[in-house]
Legacy VTK file of the C-alpha trace (Angstrom):
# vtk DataFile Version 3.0
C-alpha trace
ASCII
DATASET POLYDATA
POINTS 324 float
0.000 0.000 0.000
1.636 3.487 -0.715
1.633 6.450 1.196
-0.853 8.094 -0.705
-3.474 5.226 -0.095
-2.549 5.581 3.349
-3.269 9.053 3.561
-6.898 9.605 5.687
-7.242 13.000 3.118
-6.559 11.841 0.177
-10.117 11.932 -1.085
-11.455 15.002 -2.153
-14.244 14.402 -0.281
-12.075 14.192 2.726
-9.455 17.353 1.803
-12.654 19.368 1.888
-13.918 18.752 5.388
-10.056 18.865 6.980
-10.248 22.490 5.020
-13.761 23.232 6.881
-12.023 22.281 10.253
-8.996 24.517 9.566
-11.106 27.315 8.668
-12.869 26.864 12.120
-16.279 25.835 13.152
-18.976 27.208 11.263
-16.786 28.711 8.349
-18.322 26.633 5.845
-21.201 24.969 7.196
-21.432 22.101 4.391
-19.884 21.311 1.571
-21.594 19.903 -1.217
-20.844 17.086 -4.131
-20.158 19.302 -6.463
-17.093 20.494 -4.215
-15.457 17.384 -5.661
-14.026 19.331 -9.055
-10.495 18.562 -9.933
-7.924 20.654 -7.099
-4.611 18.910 -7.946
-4.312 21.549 -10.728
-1.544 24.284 -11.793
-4.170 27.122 -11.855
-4.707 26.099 -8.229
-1.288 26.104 -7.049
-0.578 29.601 -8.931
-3.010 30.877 -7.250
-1.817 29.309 -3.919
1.755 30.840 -3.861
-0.050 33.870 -5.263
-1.388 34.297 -1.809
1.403 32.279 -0.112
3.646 34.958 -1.456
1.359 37.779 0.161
0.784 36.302 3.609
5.203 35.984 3.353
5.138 39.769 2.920
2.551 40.458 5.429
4.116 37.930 8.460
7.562 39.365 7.727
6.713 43.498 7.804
4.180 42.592 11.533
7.264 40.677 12.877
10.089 43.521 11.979
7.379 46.126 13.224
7.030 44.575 16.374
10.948 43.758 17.061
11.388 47.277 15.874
8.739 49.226 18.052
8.256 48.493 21.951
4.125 49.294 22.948
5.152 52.671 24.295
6.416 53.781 20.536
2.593 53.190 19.352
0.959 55.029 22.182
3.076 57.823 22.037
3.264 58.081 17.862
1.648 60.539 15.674
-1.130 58.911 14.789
-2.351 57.907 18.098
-1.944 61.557 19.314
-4.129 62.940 16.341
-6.983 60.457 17.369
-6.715 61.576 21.201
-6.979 57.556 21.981
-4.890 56.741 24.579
-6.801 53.254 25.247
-5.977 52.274 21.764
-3.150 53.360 21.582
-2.293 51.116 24.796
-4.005 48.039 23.077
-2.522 48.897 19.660
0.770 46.284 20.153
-1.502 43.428 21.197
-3.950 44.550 18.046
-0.586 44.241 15.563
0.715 41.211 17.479
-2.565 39.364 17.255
-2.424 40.366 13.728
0.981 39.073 13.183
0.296 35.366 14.688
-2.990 35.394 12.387
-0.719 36.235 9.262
1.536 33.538 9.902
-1.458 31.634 10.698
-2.486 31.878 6.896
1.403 31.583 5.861
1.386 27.921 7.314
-2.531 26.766 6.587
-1.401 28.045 2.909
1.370 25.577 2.482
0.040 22.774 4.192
-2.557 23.057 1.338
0.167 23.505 -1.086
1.698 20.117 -0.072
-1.600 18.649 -0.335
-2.166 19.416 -3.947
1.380 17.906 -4.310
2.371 21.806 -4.974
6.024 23.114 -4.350
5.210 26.450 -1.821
7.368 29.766 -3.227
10.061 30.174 -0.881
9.429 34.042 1.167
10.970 37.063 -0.620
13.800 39.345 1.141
12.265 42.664 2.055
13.105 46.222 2.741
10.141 48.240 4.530
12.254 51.173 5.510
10.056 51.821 8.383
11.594 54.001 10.772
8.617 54.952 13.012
5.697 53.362 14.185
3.652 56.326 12.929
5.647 55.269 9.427
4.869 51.470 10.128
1.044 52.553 10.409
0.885 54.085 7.419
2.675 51.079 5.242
0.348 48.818 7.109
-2.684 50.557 5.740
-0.923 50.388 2.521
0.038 46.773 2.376
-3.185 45.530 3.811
-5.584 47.254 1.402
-3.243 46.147 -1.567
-3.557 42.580 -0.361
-7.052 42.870 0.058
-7.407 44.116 -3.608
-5.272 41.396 -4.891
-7.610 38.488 -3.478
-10.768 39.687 -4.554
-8.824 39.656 -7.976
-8.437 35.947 -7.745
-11.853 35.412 -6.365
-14.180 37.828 -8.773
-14.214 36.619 -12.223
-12.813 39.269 -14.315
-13.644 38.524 -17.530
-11.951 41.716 -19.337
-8.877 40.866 -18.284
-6.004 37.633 -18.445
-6.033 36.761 -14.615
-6.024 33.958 -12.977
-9.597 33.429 -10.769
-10.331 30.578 -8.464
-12.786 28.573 -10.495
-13.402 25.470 -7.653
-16.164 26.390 -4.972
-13.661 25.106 -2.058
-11.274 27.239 -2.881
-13.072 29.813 -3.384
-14.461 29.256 0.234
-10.719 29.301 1.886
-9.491 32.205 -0.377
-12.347 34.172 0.668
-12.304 33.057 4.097
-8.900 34.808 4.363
-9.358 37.247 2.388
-12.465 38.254 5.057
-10.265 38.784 7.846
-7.353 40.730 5.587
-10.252 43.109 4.688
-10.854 43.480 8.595
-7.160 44.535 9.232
-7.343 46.677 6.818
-10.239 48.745 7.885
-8.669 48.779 11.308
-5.526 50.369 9.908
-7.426 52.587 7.736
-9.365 53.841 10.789
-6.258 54.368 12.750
-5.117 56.491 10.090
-8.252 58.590 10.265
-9.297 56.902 6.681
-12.796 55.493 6.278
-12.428 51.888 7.221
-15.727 51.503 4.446
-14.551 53.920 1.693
-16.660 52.251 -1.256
-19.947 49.774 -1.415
-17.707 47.413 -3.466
-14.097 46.757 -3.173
-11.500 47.374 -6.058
-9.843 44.325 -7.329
-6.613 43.978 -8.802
-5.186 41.530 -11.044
-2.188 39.433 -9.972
0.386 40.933 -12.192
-1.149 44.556 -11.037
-0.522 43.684 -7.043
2.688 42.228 -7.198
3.634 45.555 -8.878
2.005 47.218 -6.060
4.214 45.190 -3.478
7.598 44.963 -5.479
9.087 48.474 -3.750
8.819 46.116 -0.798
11.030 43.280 -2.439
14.472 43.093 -2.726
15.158 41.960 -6.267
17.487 38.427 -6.921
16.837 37.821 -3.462
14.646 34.777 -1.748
14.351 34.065 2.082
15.290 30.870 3.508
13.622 27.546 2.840
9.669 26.773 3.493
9.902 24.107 6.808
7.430 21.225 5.964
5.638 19.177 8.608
6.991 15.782 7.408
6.832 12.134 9.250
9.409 9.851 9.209
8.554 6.636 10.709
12.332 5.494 11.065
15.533 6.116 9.075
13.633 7.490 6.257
10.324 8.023 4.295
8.835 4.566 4.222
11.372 2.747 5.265
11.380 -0.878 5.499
13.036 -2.792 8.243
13.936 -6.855 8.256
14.163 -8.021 11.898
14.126 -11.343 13.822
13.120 -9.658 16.906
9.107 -9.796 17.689
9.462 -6.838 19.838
10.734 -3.421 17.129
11.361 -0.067 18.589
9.536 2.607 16.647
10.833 6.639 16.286
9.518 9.459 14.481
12.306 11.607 15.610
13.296 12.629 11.682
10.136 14.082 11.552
9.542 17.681 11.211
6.792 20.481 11.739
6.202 23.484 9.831
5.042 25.621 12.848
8.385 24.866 14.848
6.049 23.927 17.978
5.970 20.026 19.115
4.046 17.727 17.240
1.035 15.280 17.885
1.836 11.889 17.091
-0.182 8.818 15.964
1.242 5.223 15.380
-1.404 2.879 13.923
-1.282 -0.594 12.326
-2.530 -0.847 8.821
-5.264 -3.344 8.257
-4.713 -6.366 6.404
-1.064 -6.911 7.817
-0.628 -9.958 10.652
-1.694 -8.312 14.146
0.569 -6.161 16.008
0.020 -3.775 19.233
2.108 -0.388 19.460
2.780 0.371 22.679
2.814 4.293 23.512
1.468 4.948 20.017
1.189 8.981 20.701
4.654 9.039 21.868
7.758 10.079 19.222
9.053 6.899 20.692
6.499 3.469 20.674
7.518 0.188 20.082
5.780 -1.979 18.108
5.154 -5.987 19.799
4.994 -8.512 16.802
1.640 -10.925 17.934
0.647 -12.697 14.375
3.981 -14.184 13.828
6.566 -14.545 11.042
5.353 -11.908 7.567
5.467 -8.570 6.877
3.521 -6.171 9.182
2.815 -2.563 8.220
2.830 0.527 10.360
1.281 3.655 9.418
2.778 7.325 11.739
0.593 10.314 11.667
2.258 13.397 12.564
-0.065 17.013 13.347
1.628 20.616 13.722
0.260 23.036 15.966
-2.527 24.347 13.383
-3.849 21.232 12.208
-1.259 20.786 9.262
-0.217 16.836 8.983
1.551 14.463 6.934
1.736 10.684 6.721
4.463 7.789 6.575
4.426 3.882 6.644
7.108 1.803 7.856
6.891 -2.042 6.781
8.746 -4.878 9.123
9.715 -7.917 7.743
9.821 -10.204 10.962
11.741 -13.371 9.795
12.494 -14.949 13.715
LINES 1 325
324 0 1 2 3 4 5 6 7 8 9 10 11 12 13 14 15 16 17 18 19 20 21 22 23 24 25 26 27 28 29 30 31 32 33 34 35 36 37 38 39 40 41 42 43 44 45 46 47 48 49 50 51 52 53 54 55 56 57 58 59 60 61 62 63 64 65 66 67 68 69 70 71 72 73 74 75 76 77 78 79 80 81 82 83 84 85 86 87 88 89 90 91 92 93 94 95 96 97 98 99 100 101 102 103 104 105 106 107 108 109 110 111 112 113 114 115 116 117 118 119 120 121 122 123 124 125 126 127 128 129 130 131 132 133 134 135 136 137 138 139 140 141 142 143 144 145 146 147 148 149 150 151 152 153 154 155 156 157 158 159 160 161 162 163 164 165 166 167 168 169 170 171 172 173 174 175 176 177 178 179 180 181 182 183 184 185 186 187 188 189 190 191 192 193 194 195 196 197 198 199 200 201 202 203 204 205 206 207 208 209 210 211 212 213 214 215 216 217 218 219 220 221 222 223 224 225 226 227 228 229 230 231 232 233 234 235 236 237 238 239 240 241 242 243 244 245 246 247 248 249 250 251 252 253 254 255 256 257 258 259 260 261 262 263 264 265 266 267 268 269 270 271 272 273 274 275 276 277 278 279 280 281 282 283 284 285 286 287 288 289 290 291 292 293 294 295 296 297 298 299 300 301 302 303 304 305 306 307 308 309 310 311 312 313 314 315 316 317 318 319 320 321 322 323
């Protein structure tokens, strides 16, 4: 059995309701049949590290603000002083760093999906902001948001005068909208801040892709990418689906190769796969189980299941040939 049989999402049916639970309860309420269109697509994944590219942008200018600024530089800059709002200007960090964590939030949920479409994710960009102020980091946050915010209702209205790219499969529509909901709320906050109207027009503007990463490329550094995309990855022994000959009936198990995108610990999962002679794992959520060989001499198969701290996952299988 390969890995990809072995994988609990690899029906569309399935990918679609692990996307509803990433999006949270009651994002999409139900999904219907006709949600089963073909994702595993190139227009998909263009469109994927389209927005992969501008959640990179977005994580990396929140996390340089807020390394940069100390809560004190907010409540005492410009713009809070022309509003007269001391309270937000003292809630203004936790506002941006709530912002930040949701921005890398959509950064890691976007590869994950990436990987699932059996996509390659665009490695982050190298960026110069030139922010010296946090009154100068408001402004460029109103900027960048609204720009993003532009350039995903591009990929989600059809725009039939025009050569771009638009999500054409109702699920990801859903999760590109989904996101593109809660960019549109940072940017009215910012616009607000900056004394703006956070509800300037009855529709928004789109923008195609080529048109927004114009927009963002002052940001960019040009010939110059950031460091590799981590990948939550199991590894259920030496390597991907590894197989081991023994004449031991007891076999230690490890997932310590394996990997998670989000840098925080992973959940593990050791589980025999049906149709192989009966084994029991013992400690199966443990990076360390060992695996008791009950059904005698043949080849047993064990299947690792490894989840990062926002739901992202990935699958191995390690086989045993137990020859006593």
């Amino acid at each position: 059995m390969t890995n990809k049989e072995m994988n609990p999402y690899a029906s569309r049916r399935d990918w679609c309701t692990r996307l509803a639970a990433l999006l949270g309860a009651g994002a999409i309420s139900s999904i219907p049949a006709r949600a089963e269109t073909s994702l595993e697509t190139a227009h998909d994944i263009v469109i994927l590290n389209f927005a992969l590219r501008l959640e990179n942008l977005e994580s990396a200018f929140y996390q340089q603000g807020l390394g940069m600024f100390a809560p004190a530089d907010f409540q005492n800059s410009a713009t809070v002083q022309t509003i007269g709002g001391n309270k937000i200007g003292a809630n203004l960090y936790s506002y941006i760093s709530q912002i930040a964590q949701i921005e890398q939030s959509h950064v890691a949920m976007l590869i994950q999906f990436l990987y699932e479409l059996d996509g390659t994710p665009q490695a982050p960009d190298c960026y110069n902001f030139g922010i010296t102020t946090a009154y100068s980091f408001l402004q460029m946050a109103q900027t960048i948001e609204n720009t993003v915010v532009m350039g995903y209702a591009g990929v989600v209205v059809p725009q039939f005068e025009t050569s771009n790219a638009t999500v054409t499969s109702f699920v990801m529509q859903s999760m590109v909208a989904t996101i593109a909901s809660v960019e549109a709320r940072h940017a009215a906050y910012f616009n607000l801040l900056n004394q703006v109207s956070p509800f300037p027009t009855a529709l928004d503007s789109t923008q195609t892709m080529a048109q927004t990463l114009s927009a963002i490329s002052p940001f960019l550094i040009a010939g110059c990418s950031g460091p590799a995309i981590p990948l939550t990855l199991a590894v259920a022994g030496p390597a991907k689906e590894s197989i081991i000959t023994t004449n031991q009936s007891t076999v230690p198990l490890t997932a310590s190769l394996s990997t998670s995108a989000t840098g925080q610990p992973l959940t593990y999962l050791w589980q025999q796969v049906l149709g192989s002679p009966y084994a029991e794992i013992m400690n199966d959520t443990s990076v360390m189980a060992t695996a008791i060989l009950l059904g005698g001499p043949g080849e047993y198969t064990i299947a690792l299941k490894v989840i990062d701290s926002l739901g992202g996952s990935d699958q191995d299988t390690l086989k045993i040939i137990y020859r006593p």
